[in-house]
N, C-alpha and C positions, 0 to 999 in steps of 0.2 A: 713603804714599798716604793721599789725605784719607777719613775716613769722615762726611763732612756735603758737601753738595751746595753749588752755588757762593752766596754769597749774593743776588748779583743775576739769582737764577732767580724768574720767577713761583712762587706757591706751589702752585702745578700740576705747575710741572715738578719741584719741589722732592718732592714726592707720589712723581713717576715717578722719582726719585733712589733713594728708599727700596725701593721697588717693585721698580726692578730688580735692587737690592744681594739684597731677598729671594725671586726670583723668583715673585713675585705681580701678577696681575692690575691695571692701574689700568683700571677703567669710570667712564667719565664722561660714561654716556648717561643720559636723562631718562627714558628708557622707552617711548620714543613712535616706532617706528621708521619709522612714513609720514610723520609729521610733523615734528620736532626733530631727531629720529636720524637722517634721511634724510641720508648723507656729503655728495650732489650740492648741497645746502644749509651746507652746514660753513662757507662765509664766513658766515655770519648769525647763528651761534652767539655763542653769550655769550663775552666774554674768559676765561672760567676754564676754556674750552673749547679752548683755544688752546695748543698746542705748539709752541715755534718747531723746525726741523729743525738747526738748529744743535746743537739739544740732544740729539738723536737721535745728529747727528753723536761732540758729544762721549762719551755712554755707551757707543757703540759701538767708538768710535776710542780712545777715551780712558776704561774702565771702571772704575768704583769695584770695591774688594773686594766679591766676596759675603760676606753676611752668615752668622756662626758656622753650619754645618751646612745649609744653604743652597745651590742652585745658581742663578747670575745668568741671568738672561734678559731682555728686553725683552718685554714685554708690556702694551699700550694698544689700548683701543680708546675709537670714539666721539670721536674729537679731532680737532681744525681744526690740519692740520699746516700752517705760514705757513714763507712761503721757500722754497730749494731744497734736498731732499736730496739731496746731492752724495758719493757712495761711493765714486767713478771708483777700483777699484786698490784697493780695502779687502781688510783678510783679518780677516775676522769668523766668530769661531769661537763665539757664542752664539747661543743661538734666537732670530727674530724673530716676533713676533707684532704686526701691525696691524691690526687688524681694526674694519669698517665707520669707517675715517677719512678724512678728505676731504682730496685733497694740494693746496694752491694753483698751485704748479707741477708740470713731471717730476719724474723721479725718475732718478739715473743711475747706474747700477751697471754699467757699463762694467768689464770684466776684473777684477773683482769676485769675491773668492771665498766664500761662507757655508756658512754649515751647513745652517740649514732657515729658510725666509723663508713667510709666512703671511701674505698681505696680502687677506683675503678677506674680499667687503662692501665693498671700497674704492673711494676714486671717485679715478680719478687722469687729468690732464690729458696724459699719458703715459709710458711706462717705457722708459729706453733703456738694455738690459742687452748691448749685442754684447761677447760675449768669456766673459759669466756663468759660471761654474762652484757649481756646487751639489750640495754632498754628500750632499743628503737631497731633499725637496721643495723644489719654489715653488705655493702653493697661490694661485692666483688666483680663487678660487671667488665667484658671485653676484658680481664686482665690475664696475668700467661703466669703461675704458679711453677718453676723448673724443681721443687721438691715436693715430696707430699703438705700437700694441708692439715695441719694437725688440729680438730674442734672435738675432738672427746670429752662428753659430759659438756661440752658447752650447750648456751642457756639463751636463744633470744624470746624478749619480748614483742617483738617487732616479726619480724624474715628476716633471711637470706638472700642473696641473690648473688646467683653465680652463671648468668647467662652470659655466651657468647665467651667466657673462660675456658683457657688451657690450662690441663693441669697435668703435669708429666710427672707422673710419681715414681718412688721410686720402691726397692724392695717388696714389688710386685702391688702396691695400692697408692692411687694417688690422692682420696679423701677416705681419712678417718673419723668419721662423726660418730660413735657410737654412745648410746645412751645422751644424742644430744636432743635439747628439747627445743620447737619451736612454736610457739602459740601465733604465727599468722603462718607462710606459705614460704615452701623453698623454692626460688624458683632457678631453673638449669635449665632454660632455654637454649640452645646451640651450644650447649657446656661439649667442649672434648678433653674427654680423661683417656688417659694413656695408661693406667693400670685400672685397680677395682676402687669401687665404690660402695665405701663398709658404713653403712647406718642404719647395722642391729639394735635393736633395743630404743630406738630411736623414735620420740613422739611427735606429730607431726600436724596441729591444730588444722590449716588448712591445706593446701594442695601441695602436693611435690610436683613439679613441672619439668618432666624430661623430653618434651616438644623439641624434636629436629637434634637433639644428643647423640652424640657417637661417642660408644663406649666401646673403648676395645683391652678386649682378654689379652694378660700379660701372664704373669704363670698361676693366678688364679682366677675366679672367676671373673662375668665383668664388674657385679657389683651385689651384695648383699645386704640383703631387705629382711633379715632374719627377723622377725616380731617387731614390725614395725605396726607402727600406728598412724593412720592418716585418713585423711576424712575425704579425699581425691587423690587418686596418683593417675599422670598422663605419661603415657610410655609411649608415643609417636615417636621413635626413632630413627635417626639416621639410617637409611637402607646398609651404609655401611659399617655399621654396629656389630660386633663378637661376642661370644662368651655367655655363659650362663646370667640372669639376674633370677636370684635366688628370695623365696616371699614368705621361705617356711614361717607357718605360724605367727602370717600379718595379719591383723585385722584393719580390711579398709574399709571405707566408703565404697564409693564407686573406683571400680579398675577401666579405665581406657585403653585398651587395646585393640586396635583395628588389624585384623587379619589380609586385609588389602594391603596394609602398610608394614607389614612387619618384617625386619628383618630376616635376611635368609640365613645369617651366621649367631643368631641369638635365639637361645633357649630360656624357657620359663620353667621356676620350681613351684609352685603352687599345693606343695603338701602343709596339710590342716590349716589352708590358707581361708578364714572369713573374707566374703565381699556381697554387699548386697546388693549393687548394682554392678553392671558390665554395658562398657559402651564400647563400638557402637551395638547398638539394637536393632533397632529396627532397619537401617538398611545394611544388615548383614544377614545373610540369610544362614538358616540352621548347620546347611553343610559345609558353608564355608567357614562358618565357627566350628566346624566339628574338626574340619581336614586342619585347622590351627592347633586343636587341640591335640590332634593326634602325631604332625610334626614339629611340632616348636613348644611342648610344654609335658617335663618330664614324669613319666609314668604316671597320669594324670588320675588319680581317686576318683572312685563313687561320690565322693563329698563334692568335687571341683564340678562334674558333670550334674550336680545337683543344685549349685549356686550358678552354674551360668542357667542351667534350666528357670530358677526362678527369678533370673535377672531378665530373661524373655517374655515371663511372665507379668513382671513389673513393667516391664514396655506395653502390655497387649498383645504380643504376639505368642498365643496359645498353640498354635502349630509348631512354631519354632520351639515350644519349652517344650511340645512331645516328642519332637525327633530327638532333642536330645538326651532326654530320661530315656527311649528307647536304645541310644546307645551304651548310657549307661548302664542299663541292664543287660545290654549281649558283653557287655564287657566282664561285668559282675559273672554272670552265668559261665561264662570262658574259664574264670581263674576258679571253678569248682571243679576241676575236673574232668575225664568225659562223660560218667551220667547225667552230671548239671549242665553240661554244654547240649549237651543230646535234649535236656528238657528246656533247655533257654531256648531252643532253635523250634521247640514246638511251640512253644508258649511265643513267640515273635510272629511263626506262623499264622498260628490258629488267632490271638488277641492282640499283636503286637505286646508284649509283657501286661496287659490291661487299659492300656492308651490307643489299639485300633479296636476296641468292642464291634465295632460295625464287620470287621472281618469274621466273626463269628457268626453273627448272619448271615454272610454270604457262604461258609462252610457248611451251614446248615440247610442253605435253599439246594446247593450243588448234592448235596447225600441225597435230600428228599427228591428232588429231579431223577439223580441218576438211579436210586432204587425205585422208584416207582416207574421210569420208565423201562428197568430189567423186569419186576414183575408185571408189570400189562404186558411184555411178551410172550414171558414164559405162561403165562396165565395163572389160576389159582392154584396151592400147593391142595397137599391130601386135608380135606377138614377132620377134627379132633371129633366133632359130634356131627356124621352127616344127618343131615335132613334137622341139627337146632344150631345155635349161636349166630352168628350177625353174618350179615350178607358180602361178601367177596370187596373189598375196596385198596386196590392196592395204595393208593396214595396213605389211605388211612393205616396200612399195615405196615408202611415205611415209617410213617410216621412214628406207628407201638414200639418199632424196632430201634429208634434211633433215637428219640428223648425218653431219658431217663426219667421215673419216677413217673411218668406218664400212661397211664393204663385206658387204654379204649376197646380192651377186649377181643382186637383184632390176632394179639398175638398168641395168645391162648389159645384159638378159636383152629390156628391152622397148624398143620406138620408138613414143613418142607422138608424134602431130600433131595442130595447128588448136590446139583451146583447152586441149587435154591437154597440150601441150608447154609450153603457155605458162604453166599452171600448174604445172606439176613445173621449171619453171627459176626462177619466185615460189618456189616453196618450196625449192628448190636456195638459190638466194640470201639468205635468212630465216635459214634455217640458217647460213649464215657467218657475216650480219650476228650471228647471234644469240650465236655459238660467238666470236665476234671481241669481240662486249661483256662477256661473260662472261668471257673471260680478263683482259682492259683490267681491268674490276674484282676479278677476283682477284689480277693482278699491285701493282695498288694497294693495297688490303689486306697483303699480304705486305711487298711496300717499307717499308707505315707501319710496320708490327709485328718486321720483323727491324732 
């Protein structure tokens, strides 16, 4: 194997021959990174600034020895890469580093297998890696993608990282990852995508990090999350973020979404969406996760109103997990109907749906007060046996009248007429309603709980 690089290489690439043999750095920036440095400018650069990807090809496909004690790498930055890099089907077992270089066309790593690829700072006309397998990283950090990203079914061992990237897609999505799998963490910090962001079926070992993202809706959504898998996802979004993100049928970990933080032009789907946890918790209070829910997250289920409930729960905050099973059920009650609306609105009254129990006591002191204070005025009715049965007590006679299944003999005992009758059969009636909503809501409770 040759130890001198081909003759008829520029003396640039000749440079980067050496370079790679020694795993050392080739920079071949000016210093000027608004201006000269800029990758998006790289056709303008001087010729000595010029890498053909041919040569890429060759170092990689075709590598010289390393250098005596030495481990080889590729490592360039600041260079006008000319041509196609063409990897389709490579097994490249050295580290790649590209960094802030400007590619004239794609880039294609198509079932492609590496080690660890660094292309961060890079301006590329776009990357079609469906099938990628990566043992380590792919760092896409600060770089400006002008086509879509193509990672379908791609594989890393490692993450992602696509923070502080542009990616201006086109035919309406500008990252296709679908069924791509990552066994550590993607992370999209300050990522702006100019269409949607498709990683359906998509496995996701540790965190998707969409902290400070702006996503904006082009003619479909901003980005879908259709069964995805992931053990965190952070959605702190750019206030000026668009578009639906769609979760149908994810199962997460924990979902971060702060309702102080949320954008005003982005919608959430969260149908038959698993999450055991939701942050924030505890300094987010119940109704202002409720009024989130109710405008920024579509047609929101019984199921979704039942997982943030007991993601308030997993906090300790047991007030907050009632108020929102309570909504959940005037909601529930709503969509039956108007007799089931008519009996959700008693059932909230009388027990809150079985989550205010204490309201039931307090409906039951206000009967027994106000009928006992109607009969100590009107005095006692006609007795059934004058001169036997128990002694005149109206407290005790509101009392016969108003719990059910409770017999003290008082009721028996008297015959009211005119307005006395008609109010001891109100509060006859009061009483059942009342003893009828109370179990309704206790049997609910119990159902949920056993």
């Amino acid at each position: 194997m040759t130890h001198h690089p081909p003759h008829h290489w520029t003396a640039t690439e000749q440079r980067l021959w050496h370079a790679y043999r020694c795993g050392e750095r080739l920079d071949l920036r000016d210093g000027d990174p608004q201006g000269d440095d800029d990758p998006a400018r790289s056709a303008t650069w001087p010729p000595e600034r010029t890498v053909r990807a041919e040569v890429l090809t060759h170092l990689l496909l075709q590598p010289p020895p390393a250098a005596p004690g030495r481990l080889a790498r590729l490592d360039l930055q600041g260079a006008h890469i000319s041509g196609r890099l063409d990897l389709t089907g490579a097994r490249i077992a050295a580290p790649v580093k590209l960094l802030g270089c400007g590619f004239a066309e794609r880039v294609l790593l198509d079932y492609a297998e590496v080690t660890w690829w660094n292309l961060n700072g890079t301006h590329l006309p776009g990357l079609d890696a469906e099938g990628l397998r990566v043992g380590l990283w792919l760092g896409l950090r600060d770089a400006v993608v002008t086509d879509e990203l193509w990672l379908l079914d791609a594989r890393f061992s490692g993450g992602l990282d696509l923070s502080g990237t542009v990616l201006r897609g086109a035919d309406g999505f500008a990252l296709m990852a679908k069924q791509m799998t990552v066994d550590g963490g993607l992370r999209a910090q300050n990522l702006r995508a100019e269409g949607e962001l498709r990683l359906s079926r998509t496995r996701i070992a540790g965190t998707l990090d969409l902290t400070d993202a702006r996503l904006t809706q082009t003619h479909g959504g901003a980005a879908d999350f259709e069964d995805l898998h992931a053990r965190r996802v952070l959605l702190d979004l750019h206030p000026d973020s668009t578009g639906t993100l769609t979760f149908t049928a994810a199962e997460l970990g924990t979902l971060v979404a702060d309702p102080a933080r949320w954008p005003a032009g982005c919608t959430l789907d969260l149908t038959a969406t698993a999450f055991t946890g939701l942050e924030p918790a505890a300094d987010c209070p119940a109704p202002a996760r409720l009024a989130w829910l109710a405008s920024h997250v579509t047609a929101p289920s019984p199921a979704v109103y039942a997982r943030v409930a007991a993601a308030y729960r997993q906090a300790g905050q047991e007030q907050a997990a009632r108020d929102v099973l309570i909504r959940k059920e005037r909601r529930r009650h709503q969509s039956l109907g108007p007799a089931g609306h008519a009996w959700g609105l008693l059932l909230e009254a009388v027990v809150g749906y079985g989550y205010r129990p204490a309201r039931a006591l307090l409906w039951l002191l206000l009967l027994l007060a106000g009928g006992t204070g109607y009969f100590a005025l009107t005095g006692a009715p006609r007795a059934v046996s004058p001169g036997g049965g128990p002694a005149w007590d109206p407290l005790l006679y509101v009392m016969d009248l108003v719990v059910p299944f409770l017999s003290l003999g008082q009721r028996a005992a008297w015959d009211p007429s005119g307005a006395a009758k008609a109010a001891a059969l109100a509060l006859t009636v009061a009483g059942w309603i009342l003893a009828t909503a109370v179990a309704g809501g206790a049997a609910r409770v119990l159902n949920r709980s056993g």
